[in-house]
C-alpha positions, 0 to 999 in steps of 0.5 A, a space after each residue: 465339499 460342495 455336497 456338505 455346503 448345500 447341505 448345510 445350506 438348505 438345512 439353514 433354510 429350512 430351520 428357519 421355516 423355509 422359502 415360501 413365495 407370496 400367494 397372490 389369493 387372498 387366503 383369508 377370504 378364501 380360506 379364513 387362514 392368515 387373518 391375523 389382525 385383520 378386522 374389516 367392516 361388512 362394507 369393506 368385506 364386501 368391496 375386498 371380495 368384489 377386488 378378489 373376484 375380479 382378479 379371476 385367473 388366479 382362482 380355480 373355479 371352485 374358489 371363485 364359486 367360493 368366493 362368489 358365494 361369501 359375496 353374495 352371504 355378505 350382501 344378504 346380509 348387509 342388505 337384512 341389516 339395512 332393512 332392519 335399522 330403525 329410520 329414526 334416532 331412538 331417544 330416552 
């Protein structure tokens, strides 16, 4: 009897989609998975990966190198469009 109740026990849970523990990596970033909703400034980009890398022990290193290398990709970036941006209001 005690067999067919953690049977049906763990068939329930994964009906339901299973136990999932919260992964303290922010797979977004890391993997652009779970992003739904998430729109961000390239500023805000830049400061999130800043936060993730220095969490550090909770990355392998190749996600860090990972991560460090999108860092980097982000501030070329904002610094190209810094650089470009006209220094005075275009007016009609």
């Amino acid at each position: 009897m005690k067999k067919i109740a953690v049977l049906m026990a763990l068939t329930s849970i994964v009906a339901v989609g299973g136990v999932q523990a919260e992964s303290p990596k922010d797979e977004c970033l890391l993997y652009s998975e779970k992003c739904a909703n998430q729109a961000a400034t390239l500023q805000q980009r830049v400061k999130k990966l800043q936060q993730e890398i220095k969490k550090g022990k909770i990355y392998n290193p190749q996600e860090l190198k990972k991560l460090e290398m999108k860092l980097k990709e982000a501030n070329d970036l904002l610094n190209s469009l810094k650089s470009e941006a006209p220094s005075a209001p275009i007016t009609k």
